[in-house]
C-alpha positions as CSV (number, residue, x, y, z in Angstrom):
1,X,-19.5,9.5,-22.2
2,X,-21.3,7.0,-19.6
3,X,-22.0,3.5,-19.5
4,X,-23.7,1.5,-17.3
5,X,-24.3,-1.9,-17.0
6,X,-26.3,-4.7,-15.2
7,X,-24.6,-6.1,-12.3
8,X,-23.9,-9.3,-11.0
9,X,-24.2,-10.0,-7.2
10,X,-21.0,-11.1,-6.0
11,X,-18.5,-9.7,-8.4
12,X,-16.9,-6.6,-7.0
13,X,-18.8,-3.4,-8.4
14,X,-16.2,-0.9,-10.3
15,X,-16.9,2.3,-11.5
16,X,-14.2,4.2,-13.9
17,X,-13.6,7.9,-13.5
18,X,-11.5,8.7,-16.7
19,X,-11.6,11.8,-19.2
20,X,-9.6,9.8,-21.6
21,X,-12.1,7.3,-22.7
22,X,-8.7,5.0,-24.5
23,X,-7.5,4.4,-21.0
24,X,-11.0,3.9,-19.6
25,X,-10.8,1.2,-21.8
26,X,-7.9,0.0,-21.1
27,X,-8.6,0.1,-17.5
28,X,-11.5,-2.0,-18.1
29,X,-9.8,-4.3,-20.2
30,X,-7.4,-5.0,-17.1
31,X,-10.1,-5.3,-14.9
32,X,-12.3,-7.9,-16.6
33,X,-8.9,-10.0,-16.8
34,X,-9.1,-10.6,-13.1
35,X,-12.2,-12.8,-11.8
36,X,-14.4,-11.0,-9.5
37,X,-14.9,-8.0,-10.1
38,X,-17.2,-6.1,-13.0
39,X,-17.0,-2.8,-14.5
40,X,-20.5,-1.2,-14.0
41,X,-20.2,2.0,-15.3
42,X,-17.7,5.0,-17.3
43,X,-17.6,8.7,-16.6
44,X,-15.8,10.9,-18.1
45,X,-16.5,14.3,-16.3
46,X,-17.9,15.9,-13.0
47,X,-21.5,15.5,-13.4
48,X,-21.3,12.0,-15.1
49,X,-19.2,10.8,-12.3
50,X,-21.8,12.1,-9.8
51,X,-24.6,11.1,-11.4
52,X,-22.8,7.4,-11.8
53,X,-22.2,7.6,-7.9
54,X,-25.4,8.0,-6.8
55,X,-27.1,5.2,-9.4
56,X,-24.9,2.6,-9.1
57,X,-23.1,3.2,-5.7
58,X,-20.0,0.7,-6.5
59,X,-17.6,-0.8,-4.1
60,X,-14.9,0.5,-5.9
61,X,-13.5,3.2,-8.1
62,X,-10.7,4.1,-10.6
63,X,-10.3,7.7,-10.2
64,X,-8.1,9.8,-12.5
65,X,-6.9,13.4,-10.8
66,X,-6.8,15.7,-13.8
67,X,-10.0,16.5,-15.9
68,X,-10.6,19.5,-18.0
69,X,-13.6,20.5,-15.4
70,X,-12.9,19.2,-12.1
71,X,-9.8,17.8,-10.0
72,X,-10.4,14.3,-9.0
73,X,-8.7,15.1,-5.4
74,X,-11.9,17.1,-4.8
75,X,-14.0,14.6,-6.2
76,X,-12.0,12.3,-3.4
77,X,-13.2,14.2,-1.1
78,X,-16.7,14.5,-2.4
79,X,-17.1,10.5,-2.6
80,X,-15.4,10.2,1.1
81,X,-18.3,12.4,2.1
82,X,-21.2,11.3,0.8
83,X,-20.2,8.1,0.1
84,X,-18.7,6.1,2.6
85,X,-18.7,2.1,1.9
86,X,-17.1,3.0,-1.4
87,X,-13.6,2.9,-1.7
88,X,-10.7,4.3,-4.3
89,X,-7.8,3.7,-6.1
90,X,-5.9,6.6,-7.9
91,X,-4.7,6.1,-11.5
92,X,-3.0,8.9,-12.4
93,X,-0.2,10.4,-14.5
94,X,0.0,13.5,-11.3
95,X,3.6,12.9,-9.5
96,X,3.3,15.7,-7.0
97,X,4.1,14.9,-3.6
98,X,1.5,16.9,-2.1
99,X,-1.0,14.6,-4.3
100,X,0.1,11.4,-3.4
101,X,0.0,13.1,0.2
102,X,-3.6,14.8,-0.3
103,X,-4.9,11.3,-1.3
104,X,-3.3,9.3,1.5
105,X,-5.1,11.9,3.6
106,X,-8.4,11.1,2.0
107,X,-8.2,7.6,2.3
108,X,-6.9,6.0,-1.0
109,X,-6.1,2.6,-1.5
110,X,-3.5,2.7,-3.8
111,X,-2.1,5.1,-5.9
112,X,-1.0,4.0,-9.3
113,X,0.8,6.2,-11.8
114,X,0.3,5.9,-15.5
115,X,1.1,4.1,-17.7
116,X,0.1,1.5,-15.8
117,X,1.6,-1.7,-15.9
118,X,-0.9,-4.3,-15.8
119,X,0.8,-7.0,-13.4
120,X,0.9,-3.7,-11.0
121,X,-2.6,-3.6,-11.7
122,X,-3.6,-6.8,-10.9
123,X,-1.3,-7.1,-7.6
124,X,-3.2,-3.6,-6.3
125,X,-6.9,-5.4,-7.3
126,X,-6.3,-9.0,-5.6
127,X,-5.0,-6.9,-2.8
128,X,-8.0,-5.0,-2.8
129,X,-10.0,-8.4,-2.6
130,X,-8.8,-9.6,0.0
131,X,-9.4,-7.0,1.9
132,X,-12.9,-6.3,0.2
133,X,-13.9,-9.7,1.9
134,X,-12.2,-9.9,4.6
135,X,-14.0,-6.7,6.0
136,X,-17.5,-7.8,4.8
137,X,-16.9,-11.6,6.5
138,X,-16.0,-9.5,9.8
139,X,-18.8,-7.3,9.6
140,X,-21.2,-10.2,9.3
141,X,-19.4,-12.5,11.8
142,X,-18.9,-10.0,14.8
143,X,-19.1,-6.1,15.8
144,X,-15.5,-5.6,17.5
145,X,-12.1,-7.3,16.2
146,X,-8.8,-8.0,18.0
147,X,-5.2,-6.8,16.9
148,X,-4.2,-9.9,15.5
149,X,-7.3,-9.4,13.1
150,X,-6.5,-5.8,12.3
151,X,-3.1,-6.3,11.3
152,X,-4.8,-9.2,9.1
153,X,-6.8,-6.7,7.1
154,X,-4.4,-3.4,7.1
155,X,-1.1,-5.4,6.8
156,X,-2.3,-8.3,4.4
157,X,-0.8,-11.2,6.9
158,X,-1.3,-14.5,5.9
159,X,-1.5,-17.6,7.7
160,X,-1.2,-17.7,11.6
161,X,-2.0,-14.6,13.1
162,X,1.2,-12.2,14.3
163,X,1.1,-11.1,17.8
164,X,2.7,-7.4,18.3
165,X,3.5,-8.2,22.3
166,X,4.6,-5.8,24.5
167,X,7.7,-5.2,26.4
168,X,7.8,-8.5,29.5
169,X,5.3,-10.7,27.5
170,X,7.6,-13.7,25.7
171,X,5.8,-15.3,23.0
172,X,6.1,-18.8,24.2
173,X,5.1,-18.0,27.5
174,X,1.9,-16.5,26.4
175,X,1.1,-19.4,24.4
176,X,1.2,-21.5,26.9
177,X,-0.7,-19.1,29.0
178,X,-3.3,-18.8,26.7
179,X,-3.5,-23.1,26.1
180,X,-4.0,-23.4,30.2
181,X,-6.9,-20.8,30.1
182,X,-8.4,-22.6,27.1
183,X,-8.4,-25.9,28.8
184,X,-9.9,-24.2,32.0
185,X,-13.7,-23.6,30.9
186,X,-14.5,-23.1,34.8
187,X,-12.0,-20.3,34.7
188,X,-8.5,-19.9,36.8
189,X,-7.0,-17.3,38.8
190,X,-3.6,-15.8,38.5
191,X,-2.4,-17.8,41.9
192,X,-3.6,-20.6,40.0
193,X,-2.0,-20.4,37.3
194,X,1.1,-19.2,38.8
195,X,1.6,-22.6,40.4
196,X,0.8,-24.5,37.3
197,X,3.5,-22.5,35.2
198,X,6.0,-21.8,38.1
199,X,6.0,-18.6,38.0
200,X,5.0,-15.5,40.3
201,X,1.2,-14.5,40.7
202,X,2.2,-11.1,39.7
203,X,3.9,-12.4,36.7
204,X,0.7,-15.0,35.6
205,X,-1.7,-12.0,36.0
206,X,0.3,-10.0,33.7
207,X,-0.3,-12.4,30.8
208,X,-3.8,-12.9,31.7
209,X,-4.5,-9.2,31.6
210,X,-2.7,-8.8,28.3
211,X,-5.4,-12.0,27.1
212,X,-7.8,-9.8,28.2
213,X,-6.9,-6.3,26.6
214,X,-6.5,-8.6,23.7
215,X,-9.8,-10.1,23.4
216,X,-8.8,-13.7,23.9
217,X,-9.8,-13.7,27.6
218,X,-12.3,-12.3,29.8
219,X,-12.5,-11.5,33.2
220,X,-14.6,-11.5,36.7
221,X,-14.6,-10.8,40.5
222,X,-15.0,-14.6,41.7
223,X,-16.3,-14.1,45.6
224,X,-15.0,-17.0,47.7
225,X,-16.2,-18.2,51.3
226,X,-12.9,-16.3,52.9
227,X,-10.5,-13.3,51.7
228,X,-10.9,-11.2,49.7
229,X,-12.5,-11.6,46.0
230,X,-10.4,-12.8,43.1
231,X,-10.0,-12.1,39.4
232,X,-11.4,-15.1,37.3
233,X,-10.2,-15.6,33.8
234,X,-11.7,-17.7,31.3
235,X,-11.4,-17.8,27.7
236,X,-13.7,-15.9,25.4
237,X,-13.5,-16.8,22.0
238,X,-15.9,-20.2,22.1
């Protein structure tokens, strides 16, 4: 069995891959409870699952691992190959270790056993949204993203962005680091900065550099009348 139906725009697409056509329903049930996302189509074997691939190309699908004529592991595989903007969740009644590992390896999102427990459900799909927009805001804001912003997407942090500093980097230091640079639009050297913050040149370049590798500063050879040229730092996210 295959359904297919007309999509809207901004709801999230979902495409069911489910032998059992009660718990397709059910799945689809659960999903119509939560606002933004639509069911667009139902397959219940190999071909109908391709076939529904291809027409509809959803953002997102429920895959089931055991069918009578396929294993949805390869058909993991299969979409991860020849289809790569769409993503998957498993909902399965497999336990095996070496399936929850295969389809880690593949690039799951979740992996939810059966029966599935619909507030389980739901926390896997608004976690899904969020991460559903916040990669398509990023793609259509910049082409490169910092740390902070990773952890944001893969981690699900809310709020103020977490900074993962290394070893000789203190957090309030850096903040006040990174408040001189932004106040400095002409740009400042570490010597510069050293005597603003009383602390060593070798110490101020440090937490410049680690502005840098982080995206939040950038940095040039500033050629002066005598000596030798300097590193300028300025801020880069204007």
């Amino acid at each position: 069995m295959s359904i297919y139906k007309q999509t809207q725009a901004l709801d999230i697409q979902v495409l069911i891959i489910e032998d059992d056509i009660r718990i397709a329903e059910i799945n689809r049930r659960f999903i119509e409870k939560i606002p933004g996302y639509q069911v667009v189509g139902i397959a219940t074997d190999e071909q109908q699952a391709k076939d529904a691939l291809e027409v509809l190309a959803p953002n997102l699908v429920l895959l089931d691992i055991y069918f009578p004529d396929m294993n949805g592991l390869e058909l993991l595989r299969y979409i991860k190959q020849h289809y790569y903007h769409t993503d998957v969740i498993m909902i399965t009644a497999a336990k095996e270790v070496d399936s929850l590992r295969d389809a880690i390896r593949n690039g799951v999102f979740d992996f939810i056993v059966k029966p599935v427990i619909f507030q389980r459900f739901e926390e896997t799909m608004k976690k899904y949204q969020e991460f559903y927009s916040k990669i398509n805001h990023l793609n259509e804001q910049k082409k490169q993203i910092d740390q902070a912003e990773i952890d944001q997407i893969l981690r699900g942090t809310k709020g103020e962005n977490v900074s993962y500093a290394p070893k000789g980097i203190d957090k309030l230091t850096l903040e006040k680091v990174l408040s001189f640079v932004k106040e400095n639009n002409l740009g400042i050297t570490a010597d510069q900065l050293g005597r603003n913050l009383g602390v060593s040149r070798s110490t101020a370049r440090r937490y410049l550099e680690y502005l840098v590798a982080n995206g939040d500063a950038s940095a040039e050879l500033s050629y002066g009348t005598i000596g030798r040229p300097e590193r300028m730092y300025r801020y880069s996210k204007n």
